[in-house]
C-alpha positions in Angstrom: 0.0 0.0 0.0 1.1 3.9 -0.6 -0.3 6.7 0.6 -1.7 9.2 -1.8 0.0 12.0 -0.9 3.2 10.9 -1.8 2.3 9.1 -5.0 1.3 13.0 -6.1 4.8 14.0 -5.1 5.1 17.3 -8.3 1.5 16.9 -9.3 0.1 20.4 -10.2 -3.3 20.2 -7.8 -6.3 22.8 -7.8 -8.0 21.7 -5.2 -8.7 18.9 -2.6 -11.8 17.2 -1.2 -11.0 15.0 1.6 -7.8 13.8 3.0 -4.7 12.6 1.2 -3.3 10.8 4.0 -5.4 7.7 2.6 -4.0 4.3 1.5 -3.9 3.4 -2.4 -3.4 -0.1 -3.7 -2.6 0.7 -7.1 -3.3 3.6 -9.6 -5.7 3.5 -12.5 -7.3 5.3 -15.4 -9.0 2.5 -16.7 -12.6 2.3 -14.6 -13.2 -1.5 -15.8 -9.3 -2.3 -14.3 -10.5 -0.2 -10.5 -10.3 -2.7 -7.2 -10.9 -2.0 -3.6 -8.5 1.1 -2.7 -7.7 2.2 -5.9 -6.7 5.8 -7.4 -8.8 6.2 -10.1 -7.4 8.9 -12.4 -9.9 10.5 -15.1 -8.3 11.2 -18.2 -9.9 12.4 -21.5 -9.0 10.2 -24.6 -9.3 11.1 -28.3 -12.3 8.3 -28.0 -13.6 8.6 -24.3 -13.5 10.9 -21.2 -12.6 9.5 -17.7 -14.7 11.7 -15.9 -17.8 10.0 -17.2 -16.5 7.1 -15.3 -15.6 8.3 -12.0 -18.9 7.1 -10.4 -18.6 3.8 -11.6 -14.7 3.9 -10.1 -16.1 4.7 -6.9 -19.1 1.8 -7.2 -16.2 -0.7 -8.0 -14.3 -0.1 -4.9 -11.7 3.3 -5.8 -11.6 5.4 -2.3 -9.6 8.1 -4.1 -9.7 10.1 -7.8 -7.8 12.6 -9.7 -9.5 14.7 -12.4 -9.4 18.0 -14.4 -13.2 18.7 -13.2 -14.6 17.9 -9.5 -18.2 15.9 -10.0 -21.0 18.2 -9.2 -21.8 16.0 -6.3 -18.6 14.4 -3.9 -19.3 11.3 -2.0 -18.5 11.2 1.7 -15.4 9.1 2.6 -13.5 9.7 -1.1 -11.0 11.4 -1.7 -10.9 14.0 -4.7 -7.8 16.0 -6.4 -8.6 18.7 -9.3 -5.9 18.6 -11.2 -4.5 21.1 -13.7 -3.7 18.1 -16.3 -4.7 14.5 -15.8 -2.4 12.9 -18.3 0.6 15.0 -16.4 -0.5 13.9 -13.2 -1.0 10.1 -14.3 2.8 10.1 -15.1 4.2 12.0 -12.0 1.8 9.5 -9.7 3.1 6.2 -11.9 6.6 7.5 -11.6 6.4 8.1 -7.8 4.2 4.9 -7.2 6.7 2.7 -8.8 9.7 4.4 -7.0 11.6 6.1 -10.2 12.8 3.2 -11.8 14.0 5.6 -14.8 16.4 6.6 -12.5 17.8 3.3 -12.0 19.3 3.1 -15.8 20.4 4.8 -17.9 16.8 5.5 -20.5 17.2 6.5 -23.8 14.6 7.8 -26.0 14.7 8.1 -30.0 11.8 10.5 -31.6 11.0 11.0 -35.1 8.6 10.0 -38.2 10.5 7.5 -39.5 13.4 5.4 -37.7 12.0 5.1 -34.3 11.8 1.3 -33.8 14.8 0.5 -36.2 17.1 2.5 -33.7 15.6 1.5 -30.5 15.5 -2.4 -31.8 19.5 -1.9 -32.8 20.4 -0.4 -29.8 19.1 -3.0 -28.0 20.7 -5.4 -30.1 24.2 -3.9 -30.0 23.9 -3.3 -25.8 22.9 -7.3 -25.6 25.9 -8.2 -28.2 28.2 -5.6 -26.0 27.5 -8.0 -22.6 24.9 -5.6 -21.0 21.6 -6.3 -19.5 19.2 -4.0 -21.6 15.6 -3.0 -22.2 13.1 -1.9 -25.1 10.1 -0.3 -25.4 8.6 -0.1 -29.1 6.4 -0.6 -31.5 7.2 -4.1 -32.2 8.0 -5.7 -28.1 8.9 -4.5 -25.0 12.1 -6.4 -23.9 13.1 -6.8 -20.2 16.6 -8.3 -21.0 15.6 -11.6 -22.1 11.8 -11.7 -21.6 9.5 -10.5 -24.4 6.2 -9.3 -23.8 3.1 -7.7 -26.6 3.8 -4.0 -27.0 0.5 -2.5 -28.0 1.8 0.8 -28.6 4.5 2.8 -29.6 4.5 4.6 -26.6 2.5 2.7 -23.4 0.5 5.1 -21.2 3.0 6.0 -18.0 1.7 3.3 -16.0 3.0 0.3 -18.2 6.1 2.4 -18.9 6.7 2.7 -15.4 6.0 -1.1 -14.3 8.1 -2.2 -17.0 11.2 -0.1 -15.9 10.8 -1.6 -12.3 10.6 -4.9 -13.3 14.0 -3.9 -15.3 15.6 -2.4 -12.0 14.4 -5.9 -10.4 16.3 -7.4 -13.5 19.4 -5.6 -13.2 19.0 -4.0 -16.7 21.7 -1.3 -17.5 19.9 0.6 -20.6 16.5 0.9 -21.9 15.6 2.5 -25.3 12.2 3.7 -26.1 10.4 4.8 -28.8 8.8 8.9 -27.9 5.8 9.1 -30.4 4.1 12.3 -30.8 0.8 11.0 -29.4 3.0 9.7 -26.4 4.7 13.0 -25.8 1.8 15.3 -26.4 -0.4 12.9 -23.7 2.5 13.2 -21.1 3.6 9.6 -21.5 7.0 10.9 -20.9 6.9 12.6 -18.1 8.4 12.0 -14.8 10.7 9.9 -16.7 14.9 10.7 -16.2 16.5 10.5 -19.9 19.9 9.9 -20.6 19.7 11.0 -23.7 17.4 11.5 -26.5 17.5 10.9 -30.8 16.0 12.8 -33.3 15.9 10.9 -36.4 13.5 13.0 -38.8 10.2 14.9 -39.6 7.7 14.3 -42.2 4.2 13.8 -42.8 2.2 12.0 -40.2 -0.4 11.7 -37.3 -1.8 15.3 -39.2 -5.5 13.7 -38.1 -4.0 13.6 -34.5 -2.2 16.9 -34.7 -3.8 20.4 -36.0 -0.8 21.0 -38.4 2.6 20.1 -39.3 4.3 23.2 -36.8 2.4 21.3 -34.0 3.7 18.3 -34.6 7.2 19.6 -35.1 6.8 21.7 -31.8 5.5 18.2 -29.8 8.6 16.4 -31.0 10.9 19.7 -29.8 9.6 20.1 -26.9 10.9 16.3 -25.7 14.1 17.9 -26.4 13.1 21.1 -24.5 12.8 18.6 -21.4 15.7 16.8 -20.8 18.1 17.7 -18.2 21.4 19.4 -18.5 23.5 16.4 -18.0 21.9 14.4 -20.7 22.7 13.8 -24.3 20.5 15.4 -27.5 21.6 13.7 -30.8 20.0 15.3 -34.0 20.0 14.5 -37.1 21.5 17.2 -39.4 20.2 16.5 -42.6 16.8 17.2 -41.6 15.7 20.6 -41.9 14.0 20.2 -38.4 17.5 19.4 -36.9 18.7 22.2 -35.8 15.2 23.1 -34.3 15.0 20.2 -32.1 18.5 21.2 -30.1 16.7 25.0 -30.0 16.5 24.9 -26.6 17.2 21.9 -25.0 19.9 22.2 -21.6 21.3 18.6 -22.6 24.5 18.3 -24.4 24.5 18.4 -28.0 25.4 16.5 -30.8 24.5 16.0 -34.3 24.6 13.4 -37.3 24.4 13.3 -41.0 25.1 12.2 -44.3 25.7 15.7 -46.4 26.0 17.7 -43.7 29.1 18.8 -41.2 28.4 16.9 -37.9 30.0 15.0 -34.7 29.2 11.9 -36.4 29.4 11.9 -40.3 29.1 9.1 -42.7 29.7 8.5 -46.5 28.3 5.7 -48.7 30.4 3.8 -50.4 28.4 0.5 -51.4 25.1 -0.1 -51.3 23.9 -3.6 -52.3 20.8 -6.1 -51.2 23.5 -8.0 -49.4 24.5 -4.5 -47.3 25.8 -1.6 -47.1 30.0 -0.4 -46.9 30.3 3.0 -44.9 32.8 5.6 -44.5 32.1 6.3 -40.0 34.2 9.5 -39.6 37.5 7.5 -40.1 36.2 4.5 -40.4 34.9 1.7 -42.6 32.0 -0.2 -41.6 29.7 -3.0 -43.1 26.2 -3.9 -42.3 23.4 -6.2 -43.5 21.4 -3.5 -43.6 20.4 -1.6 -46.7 19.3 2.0 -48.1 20.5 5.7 -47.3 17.6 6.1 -44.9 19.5 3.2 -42.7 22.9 4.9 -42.9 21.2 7.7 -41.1 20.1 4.8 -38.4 23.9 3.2 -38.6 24.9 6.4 -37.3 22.7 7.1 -35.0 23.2 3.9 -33.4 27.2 5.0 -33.8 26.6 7.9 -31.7 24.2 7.1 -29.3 26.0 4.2 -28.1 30.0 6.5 -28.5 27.9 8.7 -25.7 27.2 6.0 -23.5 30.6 5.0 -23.2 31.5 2.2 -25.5 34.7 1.9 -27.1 34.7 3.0 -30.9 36.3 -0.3 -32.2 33.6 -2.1 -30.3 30.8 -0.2 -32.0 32.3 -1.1 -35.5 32.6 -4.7 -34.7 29.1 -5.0 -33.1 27.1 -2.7 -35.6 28.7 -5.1 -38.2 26.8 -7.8 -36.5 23.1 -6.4 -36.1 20.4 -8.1 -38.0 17.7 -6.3 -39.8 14.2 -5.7 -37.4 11.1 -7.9 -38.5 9.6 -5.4 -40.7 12.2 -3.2 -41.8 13.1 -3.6 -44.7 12.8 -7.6 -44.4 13.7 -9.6 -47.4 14.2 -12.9 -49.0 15.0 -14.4 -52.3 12.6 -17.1 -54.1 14.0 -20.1 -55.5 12.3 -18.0 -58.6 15.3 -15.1 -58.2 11.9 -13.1 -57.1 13.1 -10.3 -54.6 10.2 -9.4 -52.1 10.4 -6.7 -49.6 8.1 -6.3 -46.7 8.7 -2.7 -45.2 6.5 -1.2 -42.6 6.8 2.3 -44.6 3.0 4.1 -44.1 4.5 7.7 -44.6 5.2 9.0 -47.9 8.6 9.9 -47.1 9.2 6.3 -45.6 7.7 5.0 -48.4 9.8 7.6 -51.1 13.1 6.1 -48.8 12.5 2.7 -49.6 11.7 2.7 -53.5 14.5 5.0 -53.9 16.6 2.7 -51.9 15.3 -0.4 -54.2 15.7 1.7 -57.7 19.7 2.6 -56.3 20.6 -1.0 -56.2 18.3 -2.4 -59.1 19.6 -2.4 -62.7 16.0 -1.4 -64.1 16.1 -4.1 -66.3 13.8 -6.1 -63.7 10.3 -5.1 -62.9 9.6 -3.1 -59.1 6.1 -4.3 -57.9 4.6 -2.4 -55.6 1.6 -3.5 -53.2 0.4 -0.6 -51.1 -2.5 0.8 -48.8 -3.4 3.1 -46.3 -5.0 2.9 -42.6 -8.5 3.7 -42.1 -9.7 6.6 -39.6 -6.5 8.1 -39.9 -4.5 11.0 -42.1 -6.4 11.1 -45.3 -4.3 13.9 -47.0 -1.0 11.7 -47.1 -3.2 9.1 -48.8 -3.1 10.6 -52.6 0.7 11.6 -51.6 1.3 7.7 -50.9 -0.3 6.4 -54.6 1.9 9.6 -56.2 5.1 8.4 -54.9 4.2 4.8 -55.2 3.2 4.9 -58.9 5.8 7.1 -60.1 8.9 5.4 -58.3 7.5 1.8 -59.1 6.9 0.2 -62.7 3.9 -1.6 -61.3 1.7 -0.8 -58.2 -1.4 -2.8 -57.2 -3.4 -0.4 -54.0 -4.8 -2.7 -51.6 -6.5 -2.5 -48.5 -3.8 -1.5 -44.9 -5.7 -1.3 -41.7 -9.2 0.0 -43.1 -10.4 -0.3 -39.4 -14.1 1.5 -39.5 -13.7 2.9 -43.5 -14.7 1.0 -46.5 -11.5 0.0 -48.1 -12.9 0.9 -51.2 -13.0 4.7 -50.2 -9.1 4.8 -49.2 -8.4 3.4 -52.2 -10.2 5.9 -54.3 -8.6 8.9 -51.9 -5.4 7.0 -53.2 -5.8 6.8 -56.6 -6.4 10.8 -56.6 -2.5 11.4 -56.6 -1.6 9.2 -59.4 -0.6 11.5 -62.5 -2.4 10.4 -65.4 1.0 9.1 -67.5 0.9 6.3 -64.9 -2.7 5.8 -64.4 -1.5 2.5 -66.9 0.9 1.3 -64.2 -1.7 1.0 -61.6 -4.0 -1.8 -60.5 -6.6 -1.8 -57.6 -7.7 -5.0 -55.4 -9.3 -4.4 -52.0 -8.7 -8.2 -50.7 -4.9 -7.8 -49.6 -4.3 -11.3 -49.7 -5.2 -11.2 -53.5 -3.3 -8.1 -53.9 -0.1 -10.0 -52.5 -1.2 -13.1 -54.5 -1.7 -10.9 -58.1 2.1 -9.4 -57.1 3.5 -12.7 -57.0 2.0 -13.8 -60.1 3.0 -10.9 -61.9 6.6 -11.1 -61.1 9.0 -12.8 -63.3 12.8 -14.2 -62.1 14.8 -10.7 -61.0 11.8 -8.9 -60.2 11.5 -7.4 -57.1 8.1 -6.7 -55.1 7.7 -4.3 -52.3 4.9 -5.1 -49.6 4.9 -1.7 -47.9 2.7 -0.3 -45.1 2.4 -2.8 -42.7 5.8 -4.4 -41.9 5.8 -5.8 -38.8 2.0 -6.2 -38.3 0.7 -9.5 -37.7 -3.0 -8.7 -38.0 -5.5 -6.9 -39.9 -8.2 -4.6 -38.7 -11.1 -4.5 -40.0 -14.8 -2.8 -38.2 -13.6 -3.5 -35.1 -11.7 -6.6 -35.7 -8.6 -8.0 -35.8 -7.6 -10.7 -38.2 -4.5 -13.0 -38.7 -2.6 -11.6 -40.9 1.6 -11.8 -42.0 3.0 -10.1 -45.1 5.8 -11.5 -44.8 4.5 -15.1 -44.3 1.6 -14.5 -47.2 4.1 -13.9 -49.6 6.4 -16.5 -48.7 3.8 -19.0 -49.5 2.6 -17.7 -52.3 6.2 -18.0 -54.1 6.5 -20.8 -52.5 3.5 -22.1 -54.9 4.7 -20.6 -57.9 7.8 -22.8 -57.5 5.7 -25.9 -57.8 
């Protein structure tokens, strides 16, 4: 048991109704989750509000609850704090509940559009290689050292953050890396949480349904940045025109990356194959399995970030040369056919525009590029004709297919799609809503050398459609279906 005072240890309070001295068994903002003794925290979600809930808290057995707006009528023997921010106060009270456990390693947090999961997931990697006891939180699993468990977003709410980290303090983990989404910072995920250092990777479009415009989002990423303390580290990527913007104002020490541009850590390309790619690392050469520009921006993030945590330089050559490619990224295999096929979680148009380039650099264009793309449902619509422009004019082929539809007709998405395709390459396109059939008409299209690209959901193992989720792998559709061609 805590007491509630000290779990809202630099909460911003309004107002109180009833003591604080009170016991709590656990915190939580989910009202179906509330037992005997709980803190019940109201927050307002993009689909719900908490406060509608509070009553029912209290039925199932919560004796305390924090909210924005006290209830017109309080109920004797319960506890209530106004807060000024419930999302902010969630964090602070998971942080304090769960005794700081950021403080106990050394927590490092990559933001971005693109790159988020590929850099956590190889940093994790390289730590484990280097000896360490480490931790992830992204998109595709949290890891406490050896143990996996589901991730379910790319940034948990501050309570599953939080319990995760203790469980790594109980572990003995040394480093965690963690994925800072925009939704995750701008709902105060963050908070309360001690960073070592942070990664900026790069800005484009995205999450514009979540966020009123493109300066917002920017300004969400910065202000991450903004917040960590002066003895952390703030590496940027230089390249990005939003680089220089993210270290604005940060107190943390500062460092930058790029390709073009002069920067602590700079890199030069000087192969770039399906088998890997041969970098120039300041003075350094350096070979990886990993493929495309947009991962030698990754490579040397990694470089950096893990230089500033005090590995030796030799060491980060030798390991980096190691690291396999993350499910999903950029994840390939060649058919007994010589068929190339690509599955690549790429869903923004400049993820997407970074992979086809990357394919057309290494291919000799005498071979076809087939491309099988969608877009989610009851998200962004205006990067969906952006998507079908880039796709149909970097591709010799493109079949649009159903992503996530979720609660839209797929049908719909596709014909917001096919609104960016130029009309000299309306001939190029094809349109099947079953993605399955989509995948199947790709593989049967393709001759030996040609290369198909599965983009959009990458690591995803499911499909969601009104409501519900469906088995569903990419990767292991389009394996089968070469697979059957072979016969």
């Amino acid at each position: 048991m805590k007491i509630l005072k000290d779990i809202l240890y630099k909460v911003t309070i309004n107002a109180v109704a009833g003591s604080t001295s009170v016991s709590v068994n656990k915190i939580e903002f989910d009202s179906r989750k509330v037992e005997t003794n709980d803190v019940f925290v109201a927050v307002r979600g993009t689909l719900t509000d908490g406060h509608k809930y509070i009553d029912k808290a209290i039925t199932d057995g919560a004796t305390s609850v924090v909210c924005e707006v006290l209830p017109e009528t309080l109920q004797d023997g319960i506890t209530y704090v106004e807060v000024a921010n419930s999302n902010q106060a969630l964090a602070f009270m998971a942080a304090n509940y769960f005794e700081h456990p950021s403080e106990n390693l050394k927590l490092v947090g990559v933001t971005g559009t693109n790159g988020k999961t590929t850099v956590t997931s190889l940093l994790y990697q390289l730590f484990k290689k280097a000896g360490y006891k480490v931790g992830l939180l992204s998109t595709v699993k949290i890891m406490v050292d050896n143990t996996e468990y589901k991730a379910t977003h790319t940034t948990p709410d501050s309570l599953t953050i939080n319990k995760y980290l203790k469980l790594m303090n109980e572990e003995g983990v040394e480093f965690c890396f963690m994925e800072a989404s925009s939704h995750g910072i701008h709902q105060s995920r963050t908070e309360g949480l001690k960073f070592t250092g942070g990664i900026f990777t790069n800005l484009s479009h995205d999450h514009l349904d979540y966020h009123e415009s493109f300066a917002e989002y920017r300004d969400v990423k910065k202000s991450f940045f903004d917040h960590l303390p002066k003895n952390a580290f703030a590496l940027s990527n230089m390249d990005d025109k939003n680089g220089l913007i993210m270290l604005q104002n940060t107190k943390a020490k500062k460092y930058t990356y790029a390709l073009k541009n002069y920067s602590d850590y700079r890199a030069q390309i000087l192969e770039n194959e399906f088998s890997g790619l041969l970098l120039k690392v300041n003075d350094s050469e350096l070979w990886t399995k990993l493929i495309g520009s947009f991962n030698a921006y990754n490579i040397l993030a990694i470089y950096g970030a893990a230089e500033l945590l005090g590995l030796e330089k030799d060491e980060i050559l030798r390991l980096i040369s190691e690291l396999d490619n993350v499910s999903g990224r950029f994840q390939y295999f060649i058919s007994d056919e010589k068929i190339t096929a690509i599955v690549d979680y790429a869903h923004t148009p400049d993820a997407l525009k970074n992979v086809l380039e990357t394919v057309n650099s290494i291919r000799t264009k005498n071979e076809e590029l087939i491309t099988v793309v969608g877009c989610g449902g009851d998200r962004d619509k205006t990067k969906r004709p952006k998507m079908a422009h880039i796709a149909s004019a970097l591709s010799t082929k493109v079949i649009f297919t159903s992503d996530n539809p979720r609660t839209e007709v797929p049908e719909a998405i596709i014909e917001d799609m096919e609104k960016g395709v130029e009309p000299q390459n309306f001939k190029k396109t094809l349109s099947i809503t079953d993605r399955k059939q989509a995948i199947k008409t790709a593989c049967q299209m393709a001759e030996a050398k040609d290369i198909i690209l599965i983009a959009g959901k990458g690591h995803e193992t499911y499909q969601e459609i009104k409501g519900e989720r469906f088995d569903f792998d990419d990767y292991k559709i389009v394996q089968e279906f070469l697979k059957q061609l072979q016969k």
